[in-house]
N, CA, C and O of each residue as an XYZ file, in Angstrom:
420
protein
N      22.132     -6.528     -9.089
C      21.512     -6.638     -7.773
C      20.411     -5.580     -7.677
O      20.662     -4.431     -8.040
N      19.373     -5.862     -7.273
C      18.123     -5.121     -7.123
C      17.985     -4.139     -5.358
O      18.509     -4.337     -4.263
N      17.278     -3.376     -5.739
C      17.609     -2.873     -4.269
C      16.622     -3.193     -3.525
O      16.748     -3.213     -2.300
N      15.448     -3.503     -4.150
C      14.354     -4.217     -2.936
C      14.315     -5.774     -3.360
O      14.316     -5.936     -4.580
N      14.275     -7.119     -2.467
C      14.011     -8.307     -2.744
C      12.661     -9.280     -1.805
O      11.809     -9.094     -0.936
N      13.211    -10.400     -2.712
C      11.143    -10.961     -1.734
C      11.663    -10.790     -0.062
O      12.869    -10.963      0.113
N      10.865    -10.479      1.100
C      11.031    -11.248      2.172
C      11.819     -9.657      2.684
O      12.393     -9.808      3.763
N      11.942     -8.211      2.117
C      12.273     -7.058      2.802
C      10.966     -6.709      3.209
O       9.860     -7.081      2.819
N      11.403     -5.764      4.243
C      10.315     -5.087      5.165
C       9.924     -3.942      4.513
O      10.556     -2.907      4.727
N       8.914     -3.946      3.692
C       8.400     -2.112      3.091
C       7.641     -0.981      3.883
O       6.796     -1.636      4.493
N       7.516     -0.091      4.114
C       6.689      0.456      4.291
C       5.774      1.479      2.966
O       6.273      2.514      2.524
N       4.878      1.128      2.657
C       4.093      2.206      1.610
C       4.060      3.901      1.823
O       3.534      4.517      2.750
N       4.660      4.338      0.875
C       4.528      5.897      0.948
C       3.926      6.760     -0.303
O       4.328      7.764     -0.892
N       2.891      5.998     -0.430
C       2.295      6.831     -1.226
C       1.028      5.702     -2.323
O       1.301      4.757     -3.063
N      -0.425      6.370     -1.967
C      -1.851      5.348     -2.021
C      -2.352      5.390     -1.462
O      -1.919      5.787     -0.380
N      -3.598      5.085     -1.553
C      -4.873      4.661     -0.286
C      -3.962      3.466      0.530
O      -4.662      3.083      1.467
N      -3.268      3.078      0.523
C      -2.222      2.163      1.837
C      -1.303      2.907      2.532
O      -0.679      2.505      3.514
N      -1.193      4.261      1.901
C       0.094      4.798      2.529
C       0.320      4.714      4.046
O      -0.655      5.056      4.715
N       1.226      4.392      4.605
C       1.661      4.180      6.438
C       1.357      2.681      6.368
O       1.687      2.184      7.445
N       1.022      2.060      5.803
C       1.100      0.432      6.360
C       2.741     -0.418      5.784
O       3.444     -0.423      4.773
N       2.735     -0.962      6.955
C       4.107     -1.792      6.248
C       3.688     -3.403      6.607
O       2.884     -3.812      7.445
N       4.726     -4.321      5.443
C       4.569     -5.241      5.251
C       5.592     -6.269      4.533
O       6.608     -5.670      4.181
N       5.608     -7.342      4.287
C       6.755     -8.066      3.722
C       6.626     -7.965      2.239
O       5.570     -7.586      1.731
N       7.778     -8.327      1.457
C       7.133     -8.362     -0.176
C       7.137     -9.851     -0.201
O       7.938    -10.685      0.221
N       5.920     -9.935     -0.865
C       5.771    -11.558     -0.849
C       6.237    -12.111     -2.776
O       6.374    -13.325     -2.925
N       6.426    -11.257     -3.989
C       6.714    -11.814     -5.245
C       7.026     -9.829     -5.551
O       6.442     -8.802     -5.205
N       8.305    -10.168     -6.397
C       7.843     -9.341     -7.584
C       8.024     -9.277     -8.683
O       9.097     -9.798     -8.985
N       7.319     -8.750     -9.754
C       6.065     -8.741    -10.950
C       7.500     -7.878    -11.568
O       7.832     -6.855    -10.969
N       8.380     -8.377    -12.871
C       8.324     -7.634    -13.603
C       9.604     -6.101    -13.546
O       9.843     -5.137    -14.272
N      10.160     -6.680    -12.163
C      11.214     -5.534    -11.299
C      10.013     -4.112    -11.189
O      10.218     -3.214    -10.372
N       9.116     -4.098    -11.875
C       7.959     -3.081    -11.740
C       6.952     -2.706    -10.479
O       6.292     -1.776    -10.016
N       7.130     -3.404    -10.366
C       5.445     -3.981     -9.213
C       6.050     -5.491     -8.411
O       6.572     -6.558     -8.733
N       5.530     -4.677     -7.023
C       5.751     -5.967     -6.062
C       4.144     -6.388     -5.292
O       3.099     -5.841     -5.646
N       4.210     -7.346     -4.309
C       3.278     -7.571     -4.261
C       3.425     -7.687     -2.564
O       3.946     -8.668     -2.034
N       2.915     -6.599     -1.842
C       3.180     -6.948     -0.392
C       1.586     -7.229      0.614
O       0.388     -6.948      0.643
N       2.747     -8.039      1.382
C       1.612     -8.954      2.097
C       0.979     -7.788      3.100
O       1.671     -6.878      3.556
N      -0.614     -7.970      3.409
C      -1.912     -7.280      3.570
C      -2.313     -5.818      3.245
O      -2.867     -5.067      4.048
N      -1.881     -5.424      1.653
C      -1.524     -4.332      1.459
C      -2.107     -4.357     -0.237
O      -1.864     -5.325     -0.956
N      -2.872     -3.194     -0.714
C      -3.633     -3.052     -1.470
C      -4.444     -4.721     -1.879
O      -4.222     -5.476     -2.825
N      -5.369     -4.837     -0.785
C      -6.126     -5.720     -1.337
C      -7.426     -6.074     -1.544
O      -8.092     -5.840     -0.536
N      -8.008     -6.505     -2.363
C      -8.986     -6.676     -2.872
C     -10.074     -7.608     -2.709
O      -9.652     -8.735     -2.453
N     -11.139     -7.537     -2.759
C     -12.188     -8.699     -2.676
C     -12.871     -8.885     -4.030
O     -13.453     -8.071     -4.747
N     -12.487    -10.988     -4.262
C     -12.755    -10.990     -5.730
C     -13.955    -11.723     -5.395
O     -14.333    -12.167     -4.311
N     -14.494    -11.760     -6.579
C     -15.742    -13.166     -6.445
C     -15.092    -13.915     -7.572
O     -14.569    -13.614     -8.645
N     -15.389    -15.249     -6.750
C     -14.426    -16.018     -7.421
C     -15.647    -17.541     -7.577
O     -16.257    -17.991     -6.607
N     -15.764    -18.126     -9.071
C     -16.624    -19.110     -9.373
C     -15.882    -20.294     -8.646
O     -14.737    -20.092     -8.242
N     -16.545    -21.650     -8.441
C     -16.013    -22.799     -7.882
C     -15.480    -23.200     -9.375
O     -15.984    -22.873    -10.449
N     -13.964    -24.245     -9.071
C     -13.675    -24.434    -10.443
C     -13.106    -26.053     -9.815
O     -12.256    -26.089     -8.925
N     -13.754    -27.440    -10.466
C     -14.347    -28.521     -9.579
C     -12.531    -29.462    -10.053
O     -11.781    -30.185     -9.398
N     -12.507    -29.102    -11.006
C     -10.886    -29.099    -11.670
C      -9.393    -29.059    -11.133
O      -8.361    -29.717    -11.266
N      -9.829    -27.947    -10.464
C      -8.576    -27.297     -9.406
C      -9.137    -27.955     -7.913
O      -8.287    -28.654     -7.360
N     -10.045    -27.868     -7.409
C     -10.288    -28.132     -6.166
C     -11.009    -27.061     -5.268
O     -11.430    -27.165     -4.116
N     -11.029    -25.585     -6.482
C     -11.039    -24.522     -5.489
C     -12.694    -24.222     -4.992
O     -13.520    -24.621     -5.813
N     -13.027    -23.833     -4.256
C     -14.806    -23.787     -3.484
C     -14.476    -22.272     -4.095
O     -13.362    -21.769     -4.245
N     -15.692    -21.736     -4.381
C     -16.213    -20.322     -5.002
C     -16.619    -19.299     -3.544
O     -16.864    -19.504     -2.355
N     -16.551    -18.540     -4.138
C     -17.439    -17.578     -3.101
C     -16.422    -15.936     -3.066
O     -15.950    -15.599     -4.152
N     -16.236    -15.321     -2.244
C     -15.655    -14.046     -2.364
C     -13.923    -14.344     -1.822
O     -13.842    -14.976     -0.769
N     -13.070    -14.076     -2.244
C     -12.041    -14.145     -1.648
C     -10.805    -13.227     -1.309
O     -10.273    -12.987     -2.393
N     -10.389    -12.855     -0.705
C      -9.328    -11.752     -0.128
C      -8.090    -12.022     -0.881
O      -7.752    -13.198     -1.016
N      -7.263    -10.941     -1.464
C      -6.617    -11.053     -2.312
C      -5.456     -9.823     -2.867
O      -5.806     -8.765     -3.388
N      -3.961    -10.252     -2.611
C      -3.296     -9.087     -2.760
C      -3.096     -8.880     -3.870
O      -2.706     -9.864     -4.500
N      -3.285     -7.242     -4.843
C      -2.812     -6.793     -5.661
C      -1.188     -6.358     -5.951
O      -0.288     -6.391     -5.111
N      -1.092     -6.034     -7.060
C       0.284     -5.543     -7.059
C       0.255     -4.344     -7.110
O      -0.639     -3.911     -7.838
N       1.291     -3.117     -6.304
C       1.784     -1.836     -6.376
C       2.939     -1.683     -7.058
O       3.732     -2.586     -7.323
N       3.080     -0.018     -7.471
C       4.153      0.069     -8.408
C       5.020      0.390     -6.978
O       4.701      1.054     -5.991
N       6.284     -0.389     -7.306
C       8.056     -0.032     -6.712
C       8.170      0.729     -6.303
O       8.816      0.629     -5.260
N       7.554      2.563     -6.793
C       7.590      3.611     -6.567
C       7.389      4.225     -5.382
O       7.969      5.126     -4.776
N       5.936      3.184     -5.071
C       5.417      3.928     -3.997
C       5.552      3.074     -2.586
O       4.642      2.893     -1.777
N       6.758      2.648     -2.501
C       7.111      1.462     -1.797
C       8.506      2.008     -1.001
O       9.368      2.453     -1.759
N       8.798      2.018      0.357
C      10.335      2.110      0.561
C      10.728      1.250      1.469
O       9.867      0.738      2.184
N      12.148      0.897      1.641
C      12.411     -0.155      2.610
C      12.375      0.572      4.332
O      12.637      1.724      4.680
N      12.011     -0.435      5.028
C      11.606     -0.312      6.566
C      13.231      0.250      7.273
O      14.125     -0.365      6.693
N      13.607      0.893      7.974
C      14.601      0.738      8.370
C      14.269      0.796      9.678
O      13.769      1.851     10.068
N      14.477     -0.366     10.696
C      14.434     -0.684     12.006
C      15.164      0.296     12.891
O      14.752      0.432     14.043
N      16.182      0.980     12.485
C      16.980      1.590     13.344
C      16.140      2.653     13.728
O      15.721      2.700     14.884
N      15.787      3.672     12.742
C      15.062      4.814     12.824
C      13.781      4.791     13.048
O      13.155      5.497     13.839
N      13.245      3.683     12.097
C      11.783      3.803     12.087
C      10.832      4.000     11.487
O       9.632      3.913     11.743
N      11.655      4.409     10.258
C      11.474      5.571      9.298
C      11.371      4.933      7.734
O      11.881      3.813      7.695
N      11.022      5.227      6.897
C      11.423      4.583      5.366
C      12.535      5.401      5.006
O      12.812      6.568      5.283
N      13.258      4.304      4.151
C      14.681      4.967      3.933
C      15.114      4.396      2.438
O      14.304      3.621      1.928
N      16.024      4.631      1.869
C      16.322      4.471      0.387
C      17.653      3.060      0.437
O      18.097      2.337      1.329
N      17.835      3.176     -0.623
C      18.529      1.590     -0.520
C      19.951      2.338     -1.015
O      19.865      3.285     -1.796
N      21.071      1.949     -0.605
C      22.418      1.758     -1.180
C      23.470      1.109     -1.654
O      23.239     -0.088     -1.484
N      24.491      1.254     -2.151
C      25.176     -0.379     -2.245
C      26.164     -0.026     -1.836
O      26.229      1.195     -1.696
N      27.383     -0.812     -1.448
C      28.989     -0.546     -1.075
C      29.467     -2.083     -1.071
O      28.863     -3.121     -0.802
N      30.868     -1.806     -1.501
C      31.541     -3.299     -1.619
C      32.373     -3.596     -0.366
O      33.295     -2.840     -0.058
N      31.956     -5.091      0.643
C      32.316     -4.922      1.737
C      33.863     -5.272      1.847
O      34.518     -4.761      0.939
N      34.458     -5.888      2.588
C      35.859     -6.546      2.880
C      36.235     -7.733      1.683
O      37.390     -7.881      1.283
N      35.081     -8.550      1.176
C      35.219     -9.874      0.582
C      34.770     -9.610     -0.659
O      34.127    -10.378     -1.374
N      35.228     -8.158     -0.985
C      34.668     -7.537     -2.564
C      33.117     -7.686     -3.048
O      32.645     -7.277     -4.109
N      32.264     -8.566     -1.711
C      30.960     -8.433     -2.421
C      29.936     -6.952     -2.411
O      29.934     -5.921     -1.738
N      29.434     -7.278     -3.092
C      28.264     -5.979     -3.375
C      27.131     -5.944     -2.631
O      26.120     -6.353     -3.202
N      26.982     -5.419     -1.072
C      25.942     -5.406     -0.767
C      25.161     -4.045      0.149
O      25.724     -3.060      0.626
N      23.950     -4.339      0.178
C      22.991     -3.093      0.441
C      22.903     -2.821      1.832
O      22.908     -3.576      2.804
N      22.806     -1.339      1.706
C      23.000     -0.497      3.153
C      21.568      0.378      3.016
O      20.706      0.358      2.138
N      21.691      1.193      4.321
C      20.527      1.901      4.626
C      21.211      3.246      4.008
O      22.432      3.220      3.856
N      20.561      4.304      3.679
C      21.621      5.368      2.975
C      21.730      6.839      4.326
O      22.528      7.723      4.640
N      20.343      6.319      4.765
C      20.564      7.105      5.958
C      21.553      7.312      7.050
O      22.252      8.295      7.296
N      21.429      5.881      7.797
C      22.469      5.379      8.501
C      23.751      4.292      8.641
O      24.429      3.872      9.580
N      23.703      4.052      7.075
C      25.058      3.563      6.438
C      25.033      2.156      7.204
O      26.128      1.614      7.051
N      24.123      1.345      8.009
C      23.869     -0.041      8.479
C      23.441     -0.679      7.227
O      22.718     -0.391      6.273
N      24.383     -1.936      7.716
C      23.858     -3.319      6.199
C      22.355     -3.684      6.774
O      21.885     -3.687      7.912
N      21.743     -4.033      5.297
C      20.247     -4.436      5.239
C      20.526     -6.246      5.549
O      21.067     -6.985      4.727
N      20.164     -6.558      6.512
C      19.844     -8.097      6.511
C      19.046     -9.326      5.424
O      17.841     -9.074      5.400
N      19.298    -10.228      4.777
C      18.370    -10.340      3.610
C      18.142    -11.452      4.096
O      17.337    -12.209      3.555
């Protein structure tokens, strides 16, 4: 079990993004995730008549390393670290480490 997954709330702590938070929309590799409006880029991009796609400049999220990434914790407010504990039904699941509340997935 991974401690961050697609569709958690991050906040960035550390980059030219640092303080923005956002959803993770894929991640790359357990290395690098890819969160939505957060390190992104403007590509120029050719028309390619094949695909369907029209050319011109387009907005575009990069991937950040894991590192500089922590999960949102609603209670506090705050970025907080991930934990695990096995609940009543022996499964394995993730808590806030701060305030010992289960993470919703």
């Amino acid at each position: 079990m991974h401690k961050l997954k697609k569709g958690d709330d991050v906040i960035i702590i550390a980059g030219k993004d640092k303080g923005k938070r956002g959803s993770i929309l894929r991640i790359i590799e357990s290395d690098y995730v890819v969160v939505q409006g957060v390190n992104s880029i403007k590509k120029h991009q050719k028309p390619n008549p094949a695909t369907g796609s029209a050319g011109g400049i387009i907005q575009k999220e990069m991937p950040i390393h894991i590192s500089n990434v922590a999960i949102y914790n609603f209670f506090s407010k705050k970025p907080d670290r991930v934990g695990f504990r096995i609940d009543a039904e022996k499964n394995k699941v993730r808590i806030f480490r701060s305030t010992g509340e289960l993470i919703e997935s």
